[in-house]
C-alpha positions in Angstrom: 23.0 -28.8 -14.7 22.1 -27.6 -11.0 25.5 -27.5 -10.4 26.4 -25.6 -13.4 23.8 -22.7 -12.9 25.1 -22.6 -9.0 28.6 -22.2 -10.1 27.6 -19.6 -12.9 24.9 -17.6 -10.3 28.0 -17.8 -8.0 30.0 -15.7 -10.5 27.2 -13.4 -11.7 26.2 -12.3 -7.7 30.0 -11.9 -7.0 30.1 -9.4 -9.6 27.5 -7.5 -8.2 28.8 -3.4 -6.9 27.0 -2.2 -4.2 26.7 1.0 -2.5 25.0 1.6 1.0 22.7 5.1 0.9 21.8 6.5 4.1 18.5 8.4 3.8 19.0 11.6 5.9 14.9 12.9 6.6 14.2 16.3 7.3 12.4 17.8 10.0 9.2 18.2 8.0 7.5 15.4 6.2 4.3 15.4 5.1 4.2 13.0 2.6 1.8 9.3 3.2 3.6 6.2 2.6 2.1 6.6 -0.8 4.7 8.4 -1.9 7.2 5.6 -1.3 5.0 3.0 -3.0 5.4 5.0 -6.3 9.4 5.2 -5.5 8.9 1.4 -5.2 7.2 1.1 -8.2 9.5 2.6 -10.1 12.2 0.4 -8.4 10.1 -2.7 -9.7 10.1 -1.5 -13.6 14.3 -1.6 -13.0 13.8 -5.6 -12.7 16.4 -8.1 -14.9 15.7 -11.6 -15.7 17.9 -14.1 -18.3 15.5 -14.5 -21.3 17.6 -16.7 -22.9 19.9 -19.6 -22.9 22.8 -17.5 -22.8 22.2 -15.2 -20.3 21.0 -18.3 -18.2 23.7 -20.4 -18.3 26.8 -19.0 -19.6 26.2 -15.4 -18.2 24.1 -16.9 -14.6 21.9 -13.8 -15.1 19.4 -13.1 -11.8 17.1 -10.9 -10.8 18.6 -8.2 -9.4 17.9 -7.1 -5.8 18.1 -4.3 -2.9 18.1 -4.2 0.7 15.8 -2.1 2.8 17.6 -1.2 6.5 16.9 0.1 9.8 19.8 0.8 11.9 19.0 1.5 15.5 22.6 2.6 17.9 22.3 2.6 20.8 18.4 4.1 20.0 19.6 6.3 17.4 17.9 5.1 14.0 19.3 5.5 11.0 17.7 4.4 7.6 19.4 2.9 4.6 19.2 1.1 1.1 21.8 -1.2 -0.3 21.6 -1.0 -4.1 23.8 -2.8 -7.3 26.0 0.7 -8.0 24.6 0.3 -11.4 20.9 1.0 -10.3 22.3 4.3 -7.7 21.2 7.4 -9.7 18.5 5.7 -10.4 17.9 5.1 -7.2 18.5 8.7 -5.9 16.3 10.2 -8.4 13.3 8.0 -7.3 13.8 9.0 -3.6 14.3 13.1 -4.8 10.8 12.7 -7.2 8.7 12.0 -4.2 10.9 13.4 -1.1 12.7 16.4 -2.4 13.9 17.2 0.8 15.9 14.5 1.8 19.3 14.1 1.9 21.0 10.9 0.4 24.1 10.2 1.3 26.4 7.1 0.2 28.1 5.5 3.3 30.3 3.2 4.5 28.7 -0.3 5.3 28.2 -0.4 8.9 28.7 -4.1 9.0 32.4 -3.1 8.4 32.4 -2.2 12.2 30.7 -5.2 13.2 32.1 -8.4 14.5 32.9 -10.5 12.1 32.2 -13.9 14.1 30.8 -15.0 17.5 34.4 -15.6 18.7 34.9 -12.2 18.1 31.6 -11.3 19.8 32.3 -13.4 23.0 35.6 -11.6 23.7 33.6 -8.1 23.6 31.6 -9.8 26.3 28.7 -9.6 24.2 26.0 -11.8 22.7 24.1 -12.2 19.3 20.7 -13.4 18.6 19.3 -13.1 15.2 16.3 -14.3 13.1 14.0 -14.3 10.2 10.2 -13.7 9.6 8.2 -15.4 7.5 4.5 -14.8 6.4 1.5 -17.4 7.8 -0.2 -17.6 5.5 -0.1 -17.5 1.4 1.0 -15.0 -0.3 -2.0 -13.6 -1.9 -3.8 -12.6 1.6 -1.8 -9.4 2.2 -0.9 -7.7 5.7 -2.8 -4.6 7.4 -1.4 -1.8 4.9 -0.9 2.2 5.4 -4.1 3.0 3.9 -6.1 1.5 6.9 -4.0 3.8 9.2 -4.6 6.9 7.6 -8.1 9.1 8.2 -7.6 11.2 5.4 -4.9 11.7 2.8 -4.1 15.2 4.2 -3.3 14.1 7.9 -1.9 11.1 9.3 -4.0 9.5 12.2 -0.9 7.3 13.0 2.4 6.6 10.7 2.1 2.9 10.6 6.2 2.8 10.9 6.1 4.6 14.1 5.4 1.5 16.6 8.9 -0.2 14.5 11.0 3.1 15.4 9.6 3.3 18.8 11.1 -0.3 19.4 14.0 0.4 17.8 14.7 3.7 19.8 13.9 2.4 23.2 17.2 0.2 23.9 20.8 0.5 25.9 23.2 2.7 24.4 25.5 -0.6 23.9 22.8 -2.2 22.2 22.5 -1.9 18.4 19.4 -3.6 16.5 19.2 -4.1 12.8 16.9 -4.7 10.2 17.2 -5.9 6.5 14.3 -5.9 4.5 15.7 -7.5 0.6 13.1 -7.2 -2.4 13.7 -8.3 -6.1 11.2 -8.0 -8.1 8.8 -10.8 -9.0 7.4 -11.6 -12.5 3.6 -12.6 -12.6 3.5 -16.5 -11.4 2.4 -15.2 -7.8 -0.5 -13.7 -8.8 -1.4 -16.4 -11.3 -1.3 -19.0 -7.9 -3.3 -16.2 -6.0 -5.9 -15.9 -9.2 -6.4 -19.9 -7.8 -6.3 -19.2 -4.4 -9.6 -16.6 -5.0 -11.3 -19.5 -7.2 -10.7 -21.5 -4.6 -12.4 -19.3 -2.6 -15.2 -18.6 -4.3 -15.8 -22.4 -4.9 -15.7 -22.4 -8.5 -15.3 -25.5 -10.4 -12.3 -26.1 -12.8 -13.1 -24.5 -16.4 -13.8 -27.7 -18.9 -11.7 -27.8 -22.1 -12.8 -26.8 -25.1 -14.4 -29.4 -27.5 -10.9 -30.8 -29.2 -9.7 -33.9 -31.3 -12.2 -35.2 -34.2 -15.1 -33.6 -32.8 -13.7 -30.3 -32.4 -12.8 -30.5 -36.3 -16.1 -31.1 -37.5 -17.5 -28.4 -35.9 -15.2 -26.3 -37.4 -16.4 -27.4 -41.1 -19.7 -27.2 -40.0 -19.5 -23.6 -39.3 -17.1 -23.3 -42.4 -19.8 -24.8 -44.9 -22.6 -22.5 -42.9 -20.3 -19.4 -42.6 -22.2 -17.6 -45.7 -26.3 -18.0 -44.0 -25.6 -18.7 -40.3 -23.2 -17.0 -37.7 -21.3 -19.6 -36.5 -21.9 -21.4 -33.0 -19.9 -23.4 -30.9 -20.5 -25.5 -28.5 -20.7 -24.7 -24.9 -19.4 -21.5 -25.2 -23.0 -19.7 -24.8 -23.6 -22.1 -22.4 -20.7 -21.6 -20.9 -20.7 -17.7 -20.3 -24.6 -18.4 -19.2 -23.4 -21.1 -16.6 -20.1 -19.2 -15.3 -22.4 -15.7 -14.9 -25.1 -17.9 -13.5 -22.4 -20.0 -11.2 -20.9 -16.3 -10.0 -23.9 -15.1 -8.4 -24.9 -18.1 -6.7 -21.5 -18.5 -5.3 -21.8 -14.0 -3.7 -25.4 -15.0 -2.9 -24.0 -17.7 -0.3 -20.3 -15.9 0.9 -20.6 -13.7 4.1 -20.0 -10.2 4.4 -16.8 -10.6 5.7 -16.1 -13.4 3.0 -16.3 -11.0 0.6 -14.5 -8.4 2.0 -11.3 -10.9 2.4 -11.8 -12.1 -1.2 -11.9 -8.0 -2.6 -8.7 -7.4 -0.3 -6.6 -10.5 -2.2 -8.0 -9.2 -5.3 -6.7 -5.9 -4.5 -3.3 -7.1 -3.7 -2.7 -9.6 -6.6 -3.5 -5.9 -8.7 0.0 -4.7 -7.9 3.7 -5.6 -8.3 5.3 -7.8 -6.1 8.8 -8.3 -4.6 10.0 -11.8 -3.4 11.1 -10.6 0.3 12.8 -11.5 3.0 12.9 -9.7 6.5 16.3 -10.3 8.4 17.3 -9.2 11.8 20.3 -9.1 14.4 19.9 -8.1 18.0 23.7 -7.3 19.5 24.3 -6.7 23.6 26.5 -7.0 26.3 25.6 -10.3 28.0 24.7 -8.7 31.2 21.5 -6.6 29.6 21.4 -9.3 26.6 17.5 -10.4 26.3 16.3 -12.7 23.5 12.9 -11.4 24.5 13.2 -8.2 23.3 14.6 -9.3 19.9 12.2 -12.6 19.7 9.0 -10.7 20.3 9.7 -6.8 20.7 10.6 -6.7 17.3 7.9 -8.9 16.1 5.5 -7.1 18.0 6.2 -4.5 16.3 5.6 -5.9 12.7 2.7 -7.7 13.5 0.7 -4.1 14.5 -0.1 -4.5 10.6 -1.6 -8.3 11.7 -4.8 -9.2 10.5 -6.9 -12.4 11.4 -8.7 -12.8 8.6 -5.8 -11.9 6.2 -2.2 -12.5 6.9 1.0 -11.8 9.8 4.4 -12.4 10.5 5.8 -15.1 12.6 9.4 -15.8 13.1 11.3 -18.4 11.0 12.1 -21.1 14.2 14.9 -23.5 12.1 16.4 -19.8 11.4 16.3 -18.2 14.2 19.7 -18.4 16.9 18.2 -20.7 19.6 17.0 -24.5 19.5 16.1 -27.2 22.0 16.6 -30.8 22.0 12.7 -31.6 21.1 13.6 -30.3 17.5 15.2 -32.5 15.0 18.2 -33.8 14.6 18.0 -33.5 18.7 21.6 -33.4 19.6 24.6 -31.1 19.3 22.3 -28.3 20.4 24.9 -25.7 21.6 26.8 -26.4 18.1 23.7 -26.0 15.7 22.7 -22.9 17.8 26.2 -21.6 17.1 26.2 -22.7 13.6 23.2 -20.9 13.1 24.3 -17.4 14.4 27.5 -18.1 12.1 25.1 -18.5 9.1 22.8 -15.2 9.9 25.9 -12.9 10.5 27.2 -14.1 7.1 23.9 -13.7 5.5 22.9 -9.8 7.2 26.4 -8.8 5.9 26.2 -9.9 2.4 22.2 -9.4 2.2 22.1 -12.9 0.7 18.6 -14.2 -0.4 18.1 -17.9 -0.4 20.1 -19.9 -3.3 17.5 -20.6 -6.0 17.9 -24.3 -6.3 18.2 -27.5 -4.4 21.5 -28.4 -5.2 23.1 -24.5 -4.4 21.0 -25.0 -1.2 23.0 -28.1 -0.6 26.8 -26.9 -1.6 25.9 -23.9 1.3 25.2 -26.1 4.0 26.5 -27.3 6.9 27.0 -30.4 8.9 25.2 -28.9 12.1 23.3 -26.2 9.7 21.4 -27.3 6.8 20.0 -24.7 4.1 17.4 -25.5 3.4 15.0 -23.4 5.8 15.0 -19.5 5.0 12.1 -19.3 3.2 10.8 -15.9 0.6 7.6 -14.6 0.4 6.0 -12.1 -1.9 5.0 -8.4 -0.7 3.2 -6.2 -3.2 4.4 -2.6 -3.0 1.7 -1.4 -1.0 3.4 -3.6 1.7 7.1 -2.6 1.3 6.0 1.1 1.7 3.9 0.2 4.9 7.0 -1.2 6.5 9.7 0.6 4.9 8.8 4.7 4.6 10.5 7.9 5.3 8.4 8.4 8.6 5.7 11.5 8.6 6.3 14.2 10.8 4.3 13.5 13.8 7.5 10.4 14.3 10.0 13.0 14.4 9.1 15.0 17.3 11.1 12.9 19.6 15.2 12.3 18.9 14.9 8.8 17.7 15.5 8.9 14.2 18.9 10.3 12.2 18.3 13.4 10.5 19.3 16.2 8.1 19.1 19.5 10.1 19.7 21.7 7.2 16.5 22.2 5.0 17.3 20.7 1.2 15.4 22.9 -1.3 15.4 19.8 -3.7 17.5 17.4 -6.1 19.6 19.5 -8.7 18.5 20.0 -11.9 19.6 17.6 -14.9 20.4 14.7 -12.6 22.2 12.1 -14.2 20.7 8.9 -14.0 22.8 6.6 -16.2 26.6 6.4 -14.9 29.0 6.5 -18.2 29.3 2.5 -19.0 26.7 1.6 -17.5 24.1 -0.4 -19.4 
């Protein structure tokens, strides 16, 4: 049956029409990244899933999906989304309702320039190095967000996007840098395993069944028979809600300050909608300026300004990323793995492919010297998109860095379509 959905998945993801927008940003923003969490937000209500057998298995329905991008050219930075054609007005009008004075362009995929292998690479005389990050922790504990940046909602203390364009801006004019950030929406299961995470927490103890089998029945009569002279009772539940109000102070009285400043903060975060994400990235040089440094931990630097110990952080992905030694495992053919690896991530920036969903699709993708098995998802609630991804406030603009529109838009015109003709 694995096999089956892979096959029919195969189809349904081949099918898929995309479109690359490139967001053109105006001279003046003064907009929070607020603004882009209610674009995202809106992008989240647009989610699919099969909800039946049919659309499971003989359509291989999935959750549709976009990709976030920062381009950086030689230090010029340019800002896309990749969207399903199908979702593009809709798309556009959620970027016009909270920036009306961007510009949105559709573009030509800039991976169309872009090597298509490493043999092509080497005979530029350049190199690749590539990677992908991964969260530390669970998913419920969420990263620093935009709201601890900000002094007041009128003015920006610092643009929490600036330190990532600042990085990207500062390399060689032969050097390009990109960044893929893919989101598809999640349904509710990872805040259900977060709700357990904060139990766990708290140290609360596992709620008892209720009383069930013969002497659940009696009861029932009992209170039946009684009904007419006595409001019926049942057992344990007053006790119950006693004990569990009773068992919830005890368990604040003991937690630190800082305890329960963590446990509010998850609390918070399992509030919102979630995307399953995935942050991608490709570092491209000549080999005489070509430093795995800068792409290893400038880049990661970067992200992890929006670290926090007692909450979560990114850390790279080290079975994904294009380097290995002979310590790891399977310890030999290390050239060819590493080689097999940058193979798999060019392949996987240019078609913004998320992990296969099962173990068997995992499997039929893999490669002798490159198993895959070890990209790995992780959910970000929309507060956390819009912290990384953002049209950046003014005060990032004042230096040439990022790609923009220097004609002022007055706004989106009026009566916008949003539904193409045929579309669904």
């Amino acid at each position: 049956m694995d096999s089956w959905l892979f096959y029919k998945r195969s189809i349904f993801k081949n099918s898929i029409e995309w479109v690359l927008l490139e967001i053109l940003i105006p001279r003046e923003v003064n907009k929070t990244p607020q603004a882009m969490e209610q674009f995202f937000m809106n992008l989240h209500g647009l989610r699919n899933a099969a909800g039946n057998f049919l659309e499971k298995y003989i359509d291989g329905e999935v959750t549709m999906w976009w990709s976030l991008e920062l381009a950086s050219f030689g230090g010029e930075v340019h800002f896309y989304i990749k969207t399903p054609k199908k979702h593009k007005k809709m798309v556009e009008a959620g970027l016009y309702a909270q920036y009306p004075n961007v510009e949105i362009i559709e573009v030509k995929d800039y991976m169309d320039e872009f090597p298509r292998d490493t043999r092509e690479i080497y005979r530029n005389d350049f190199n690749v190095f590539g990677g992908e990050f991964i969260l530390k922790k669970e998913d419920a504990y969420p990263i620093t967000t935009y709201e601890k940046f900000e002094l007041t909602k009128e003015e920006l203390a610092i643009d929490p996007i600036s330190a990532l364009v600042e990085v990207l801006s500062n390399i060689h004019k032969e050097e390009k840098v990109f960044i893929q950030i893919l989101i598809r929406p999640a349904g509710d299961e990872w805040q259900k395993e977060g709700k357990k995470l904060v139990d766990k927490l708290l140290g609360r103890k596992e709620k008892t069944s209720s009383p069930s089998g013969v002497s659940g029945l009696m009861e029932w009569f009992r209170n039946l028979l009684w009904a007419p002279v006595a409001h019926p009772t049942w057992a344990g539940k007053g006790e119950e809600k006693n004990g569990a109000k009773e068992e919830n102070q005890n368990i604040l009285a003991k937690l630190t300050p800082g305890e329960r400043d963590t446990i509010k903060v998850v609390e918070e975060s399992l509030s919102k909608p979630g995307f399953e994400s995935l942050i991608r990235f490709i570092y491209y040089a000549p080999k005489s300026i070509f430093s795995t440094n800068f792409a290893r931990r400038g880049i990661l630097g970067a992200l992890n300004q929006y670290a926090s110990p007692q909450l979560n952080s990114f850390g790279g992905n080290p079975f994904v990323e294009t380097r290995s030694r002979w310590i790891y495992f399977p310890y030999l053919f290390v050239p060819q793995r590493v080689e097999a690896r940058k193979q798999r991530i060019l392949y996987n920036y240019r078609n913004r492919k998320l992990p296969e969903e099962s173990s068997w699709a995992k499997l039929s993708t893999s490669h002798p010297l490159n198993f895959n098995f070890k990209s790995k998802t992780y959910i970000l609630n929309t507060t956390e998109v819009a912290t990384i991804f953002h049209v950046p406030a003014e005060q990032v603009l004042t230096a040439p860095h990022v790609k923009r529109s220097e004609s002022k838009k007055m706004g989106p015109p009026a009566g916008l379509p949003i539904f193409d003709e045929g579309s669904e």
